[in-house]
C-alpha positions as CSV (number, residue, x, y, z in Angstrom):
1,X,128.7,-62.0,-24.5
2,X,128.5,-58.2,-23.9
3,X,127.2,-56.5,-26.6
4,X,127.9,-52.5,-26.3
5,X,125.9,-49.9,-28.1
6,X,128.1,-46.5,-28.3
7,X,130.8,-48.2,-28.0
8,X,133.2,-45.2,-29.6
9,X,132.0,-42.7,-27.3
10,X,133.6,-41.7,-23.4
11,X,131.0,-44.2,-21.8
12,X,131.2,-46.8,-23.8
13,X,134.7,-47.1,-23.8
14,X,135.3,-46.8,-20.3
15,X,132.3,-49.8,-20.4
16,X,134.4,-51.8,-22.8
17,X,138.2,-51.2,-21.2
18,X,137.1,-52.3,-17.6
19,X,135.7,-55.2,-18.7
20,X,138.0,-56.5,-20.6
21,X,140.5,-56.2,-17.8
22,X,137.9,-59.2,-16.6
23,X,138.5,-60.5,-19.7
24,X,134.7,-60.4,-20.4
25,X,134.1,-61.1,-23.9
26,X,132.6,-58.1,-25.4
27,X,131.1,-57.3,-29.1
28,X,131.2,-53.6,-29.5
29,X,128.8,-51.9,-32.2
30,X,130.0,-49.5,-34.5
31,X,128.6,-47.2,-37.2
32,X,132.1,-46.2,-38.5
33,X,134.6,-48.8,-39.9
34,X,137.3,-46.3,-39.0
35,X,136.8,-47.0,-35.7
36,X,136.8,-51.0,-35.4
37,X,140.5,-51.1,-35.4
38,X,141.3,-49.7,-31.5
39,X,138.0,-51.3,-30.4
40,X,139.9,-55.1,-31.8
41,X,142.7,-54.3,-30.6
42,X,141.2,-53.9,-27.0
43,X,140.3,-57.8,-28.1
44,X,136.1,-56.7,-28.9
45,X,134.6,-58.3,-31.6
46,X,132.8,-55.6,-33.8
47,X,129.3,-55.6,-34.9
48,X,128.5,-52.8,-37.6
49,X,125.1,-51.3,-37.1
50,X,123.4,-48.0,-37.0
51,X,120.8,-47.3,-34.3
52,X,118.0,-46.4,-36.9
53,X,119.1,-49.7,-38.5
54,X,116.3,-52.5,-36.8
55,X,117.3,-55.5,-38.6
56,X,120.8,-54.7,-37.9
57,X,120.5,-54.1,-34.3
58,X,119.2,-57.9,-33.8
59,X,121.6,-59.0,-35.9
60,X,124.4,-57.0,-33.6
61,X,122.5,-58.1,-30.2
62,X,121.9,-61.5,-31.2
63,X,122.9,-64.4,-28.3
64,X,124.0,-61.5,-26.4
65,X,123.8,-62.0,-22.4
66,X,124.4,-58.1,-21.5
67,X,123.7,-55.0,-23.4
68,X,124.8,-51.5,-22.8
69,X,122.1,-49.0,-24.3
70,X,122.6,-45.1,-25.1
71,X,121.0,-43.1,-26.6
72,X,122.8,-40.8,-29.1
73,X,121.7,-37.3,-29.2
74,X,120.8,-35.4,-32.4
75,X,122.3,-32.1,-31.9
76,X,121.1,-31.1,-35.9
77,X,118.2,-32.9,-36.2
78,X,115.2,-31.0,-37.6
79,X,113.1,-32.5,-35.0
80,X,115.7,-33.9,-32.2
81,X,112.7,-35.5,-29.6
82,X,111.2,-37.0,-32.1
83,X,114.3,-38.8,-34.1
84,X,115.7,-39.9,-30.5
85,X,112.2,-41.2,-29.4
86,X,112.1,-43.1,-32.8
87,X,115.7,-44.3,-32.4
88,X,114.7,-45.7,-29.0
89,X,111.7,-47.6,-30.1
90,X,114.1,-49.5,-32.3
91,X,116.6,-50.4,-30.1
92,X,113.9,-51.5,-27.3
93,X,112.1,-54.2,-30.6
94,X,116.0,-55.4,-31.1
95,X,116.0,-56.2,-27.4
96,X,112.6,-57.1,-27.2
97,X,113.3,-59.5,-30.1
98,X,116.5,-61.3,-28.3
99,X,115.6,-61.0,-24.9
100,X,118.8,-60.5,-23.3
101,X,120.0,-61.6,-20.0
102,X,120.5,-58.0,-18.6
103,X,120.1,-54.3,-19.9
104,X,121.9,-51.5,-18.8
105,X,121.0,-48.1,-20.1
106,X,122.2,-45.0,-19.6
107,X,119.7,-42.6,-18.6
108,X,120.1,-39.3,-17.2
109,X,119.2,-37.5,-14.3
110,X,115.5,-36.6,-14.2
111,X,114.8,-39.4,-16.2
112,X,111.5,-39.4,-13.9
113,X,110.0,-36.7,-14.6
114,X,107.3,-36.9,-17.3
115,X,107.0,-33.5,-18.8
116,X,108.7,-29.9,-18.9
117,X,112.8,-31.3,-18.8
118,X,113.7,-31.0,-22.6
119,X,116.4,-33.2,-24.0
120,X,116.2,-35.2,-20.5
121,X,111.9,-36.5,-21.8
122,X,114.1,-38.2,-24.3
123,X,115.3,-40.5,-21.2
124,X,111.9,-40.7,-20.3
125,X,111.0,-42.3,-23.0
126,X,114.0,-44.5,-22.8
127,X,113.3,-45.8,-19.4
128,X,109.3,-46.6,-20.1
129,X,110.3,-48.3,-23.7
130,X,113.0,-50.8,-22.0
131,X,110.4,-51.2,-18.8
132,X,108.8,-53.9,-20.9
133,X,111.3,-56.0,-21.4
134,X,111.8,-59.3,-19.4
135,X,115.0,-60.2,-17.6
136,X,117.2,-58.2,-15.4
137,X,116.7,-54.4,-15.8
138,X,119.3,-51.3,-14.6
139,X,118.6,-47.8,-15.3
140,X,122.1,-45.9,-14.8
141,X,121.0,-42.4,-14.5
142,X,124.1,-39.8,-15.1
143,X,124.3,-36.0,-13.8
144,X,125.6,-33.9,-16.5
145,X,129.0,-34.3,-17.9
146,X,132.0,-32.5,-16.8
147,X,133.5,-32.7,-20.3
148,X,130.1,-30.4,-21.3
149,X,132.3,-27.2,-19.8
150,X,134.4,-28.3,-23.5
151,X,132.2,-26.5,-25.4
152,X,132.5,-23.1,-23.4
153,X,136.4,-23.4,-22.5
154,X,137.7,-21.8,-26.2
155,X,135.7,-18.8,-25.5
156,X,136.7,-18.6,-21.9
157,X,140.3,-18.6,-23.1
158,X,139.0,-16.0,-26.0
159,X,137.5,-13.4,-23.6
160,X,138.2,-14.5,-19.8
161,X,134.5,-15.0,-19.2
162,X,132.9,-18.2,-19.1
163,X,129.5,-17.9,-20.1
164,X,126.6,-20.5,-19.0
165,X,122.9,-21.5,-18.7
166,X,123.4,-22.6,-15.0
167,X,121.6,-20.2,-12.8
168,X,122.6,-19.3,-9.9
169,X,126.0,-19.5,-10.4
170,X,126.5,-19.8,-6.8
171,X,123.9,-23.3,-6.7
172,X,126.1,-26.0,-6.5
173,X,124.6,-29.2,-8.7
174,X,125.9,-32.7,-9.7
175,X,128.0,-33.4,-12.4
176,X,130.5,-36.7,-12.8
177,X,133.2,-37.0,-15.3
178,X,131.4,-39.4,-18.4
179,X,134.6,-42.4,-18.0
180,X,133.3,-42.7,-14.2
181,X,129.8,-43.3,-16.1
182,X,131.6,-46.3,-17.8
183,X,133.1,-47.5,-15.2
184,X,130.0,-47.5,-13.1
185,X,128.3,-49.2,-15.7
186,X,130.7,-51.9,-16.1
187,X,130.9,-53.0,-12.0
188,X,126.6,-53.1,-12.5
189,X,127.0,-54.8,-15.8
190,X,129.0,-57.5,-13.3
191,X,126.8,-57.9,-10.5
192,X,124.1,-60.0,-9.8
193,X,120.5,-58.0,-9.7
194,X,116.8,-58.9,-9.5
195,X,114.7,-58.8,-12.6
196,X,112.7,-55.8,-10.6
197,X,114.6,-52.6,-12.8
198,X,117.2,-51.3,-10.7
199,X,117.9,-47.5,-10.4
200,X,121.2,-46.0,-9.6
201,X,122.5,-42.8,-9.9
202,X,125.6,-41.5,-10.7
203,X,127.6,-38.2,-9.8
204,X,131.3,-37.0,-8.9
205,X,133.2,-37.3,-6.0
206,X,131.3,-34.0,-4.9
207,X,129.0,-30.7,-6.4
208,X,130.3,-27.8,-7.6
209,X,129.0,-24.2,-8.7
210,X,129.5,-22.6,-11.6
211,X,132.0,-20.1,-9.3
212,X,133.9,-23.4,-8.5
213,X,134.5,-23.9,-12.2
214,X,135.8,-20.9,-13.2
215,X,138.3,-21.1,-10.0
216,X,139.0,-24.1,-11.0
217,X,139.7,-23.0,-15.2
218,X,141.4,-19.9,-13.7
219,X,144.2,-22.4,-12.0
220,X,144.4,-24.7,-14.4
221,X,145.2,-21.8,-17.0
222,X,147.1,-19.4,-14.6
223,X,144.8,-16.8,-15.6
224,X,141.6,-15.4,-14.2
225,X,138.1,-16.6,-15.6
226,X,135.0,-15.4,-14.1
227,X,131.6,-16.7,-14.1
228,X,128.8,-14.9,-15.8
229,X,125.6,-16.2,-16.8
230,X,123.9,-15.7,-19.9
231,X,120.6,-14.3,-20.6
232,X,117.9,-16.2,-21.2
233,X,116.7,-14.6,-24.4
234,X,120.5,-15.4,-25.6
235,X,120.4,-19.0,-25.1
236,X,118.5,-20.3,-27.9
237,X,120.6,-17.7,-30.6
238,X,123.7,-18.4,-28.6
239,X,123.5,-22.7,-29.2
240,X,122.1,-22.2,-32.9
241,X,125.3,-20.0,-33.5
242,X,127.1,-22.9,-32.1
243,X,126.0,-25.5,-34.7
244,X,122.9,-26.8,-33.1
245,X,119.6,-27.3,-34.6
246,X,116.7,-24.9,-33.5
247,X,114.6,-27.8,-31.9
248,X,117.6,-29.5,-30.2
249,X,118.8,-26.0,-29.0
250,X,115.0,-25.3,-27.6
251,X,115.6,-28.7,-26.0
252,X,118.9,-27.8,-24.5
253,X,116.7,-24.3,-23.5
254,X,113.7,-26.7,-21.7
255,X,116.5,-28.9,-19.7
256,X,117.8,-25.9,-17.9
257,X,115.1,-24.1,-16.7
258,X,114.5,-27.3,-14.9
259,X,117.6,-27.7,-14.0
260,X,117.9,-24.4,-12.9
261,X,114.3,-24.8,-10.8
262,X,115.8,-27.3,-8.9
263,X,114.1,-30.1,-10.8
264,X,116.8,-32.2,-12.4
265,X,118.8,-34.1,-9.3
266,X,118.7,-37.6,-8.3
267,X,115.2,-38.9,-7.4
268,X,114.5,-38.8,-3.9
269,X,113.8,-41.9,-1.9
270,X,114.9,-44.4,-4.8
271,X,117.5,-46.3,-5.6
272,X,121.6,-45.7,-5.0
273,X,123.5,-43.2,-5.9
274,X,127.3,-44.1,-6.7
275,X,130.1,-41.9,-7.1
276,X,133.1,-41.5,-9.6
277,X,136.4,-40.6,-8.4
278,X,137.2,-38.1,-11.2
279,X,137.6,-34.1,-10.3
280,X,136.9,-31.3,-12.5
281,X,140.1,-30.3,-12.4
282,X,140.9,-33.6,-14.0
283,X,138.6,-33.1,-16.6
284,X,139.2,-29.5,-17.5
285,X,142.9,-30.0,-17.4
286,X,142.7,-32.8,-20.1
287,X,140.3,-30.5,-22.3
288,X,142.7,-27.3,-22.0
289,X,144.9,-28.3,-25.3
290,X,142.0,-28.7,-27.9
291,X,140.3,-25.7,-26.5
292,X,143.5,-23.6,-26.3
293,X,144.3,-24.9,-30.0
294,X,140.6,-23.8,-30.7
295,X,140.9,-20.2,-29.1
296,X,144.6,-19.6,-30.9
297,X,142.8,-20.4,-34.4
298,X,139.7,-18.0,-34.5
């Protein structure tokens, strides 16, 4: 049995759909009843638990030969690090209770790094917890999401300027579109491994700059975006306005300074590195309608 945790989210689905084309049985885990329905009829069974929830988390893991871990971030949380660390240590006693087979979790990249990298020390914390655990172990560390450019594309449309924390917007960096993530996740999640935990990393076909996204909006739209960074006193304001929490938006603050010093890339030297065959364009193009609703509304 393969037991998915986040199983309504991009990843998780992509996870779940794959393998089922195996015909792999699968028990997804959902907070939200509404959501059991699709994940049946993609022929899952459907274990209700929250993450926080311990004693539900065995039950939901329980005979389980695989398990897919996330972690779910806490964009309003008064105290985001904290309440993902503590969600984290729960779902590493559930697994340390059943002992499964095999553990893949999704990290992120810079996963390694021990200090300074924001929301990314959650990952950190992730990869040390489920180091403990016996069996066969496989870190699947993701580059930032394509779908993240969401968020910015209604105010692109708004003003023709799409606005970001990436500097230099010339510095291309890795990004991978988060189904690729899944499907990834489901070929490891197949294969045979050591019990030695296994790191690979996990980007799109190729980099891009933050000058390649906005060509790439502009044709996608038919109408010119440009690039333009944002300051950095604005960024914490700027993702509070937006609905985030001041400590997760301090977070979000921490991860690119890193980023943008060159510290958040695939670690050197270890592991593999696999790549999805999803473009931006790809991506973008299927977030254009919400965003274009979005920008006609305010």
């Amino acid at each position: 049995m393969f037991v998915i945790l986040g199983a309504t989210g991009k990843i998780g689905r992509a996870t779940i759909s794959a393998l089922r084309r195996h015909s792999l049985p699968i028990r997804a885990v959902v907070r939200n009843a509404s959501k059991a329905d699709e994940l049946r009829a993609l022929g899952c069974d459907i274990a209700f638990a929250d993450l926080t929830d311990g004693p539900a988390l065995v039950e939901a893991t329980k005979d389980a030969s695989a398990v897919q871990v996330i972690c779910p971030t806490l964009v309003q949380a008064e105290n985001a690090l904290a309440g993902m660390k503590a969600t984290i240590d729960t779902v590493a006693r559930a697994l340390a209770q059943n002992r499964p087979a095999r553990v893949l979790a999704i990290s992120d990249y810079g996963a390694q790094l021990p200090t300074g990298t924001g929301i990314t020390l959650a990952f950190h914390h992730l990869e040390a917890q489920l180091r403990t655990l016996p069996g066969s172990l496989t870190f699947l560390r993701s580059a930032e999401h394509m779908q993240n450019w969401g968020r910015s594309l209604g105010r692109a449309l708004q003003t023709g300027v799409l606005g970001t924390l990436h500097h230099p917007l010339s510095k291309s960096f890795p990004t991978v579109a988060a189904d690729d993530v899944g499907l990834i996740a489901a070929d490891l999640l197949m294969s045979d491994s050591s019990d030695a935990p296994r790191i690979v990393h996990a980007e799109g076909p190729r980099r891009y700059s933050v000058f390649d996204v906005a060509e790439t909006l502009s044709a996608a739209t038919g109408r010119e975006i440009v690039a333009r960074g944002m300051a950095r006193k604005d960024w914490i304001p700027t993702q509070t306005a937006g609905g985030m929490s001041p400590s997760y938006a301090g977070l979000v603050a921490d991860l690119f300074d890193a980023h943008n010093a060159g510290r958040i890339d695939a670690e050197q030297g270890v592991g593999e590195t696999r790549k999805g065959k999803t473009e931006l364009h790809t991506v973008l193009s299927a977030l254009l309608p919400a965003a274009q609703k979005a920008a006609g509304r305010s």
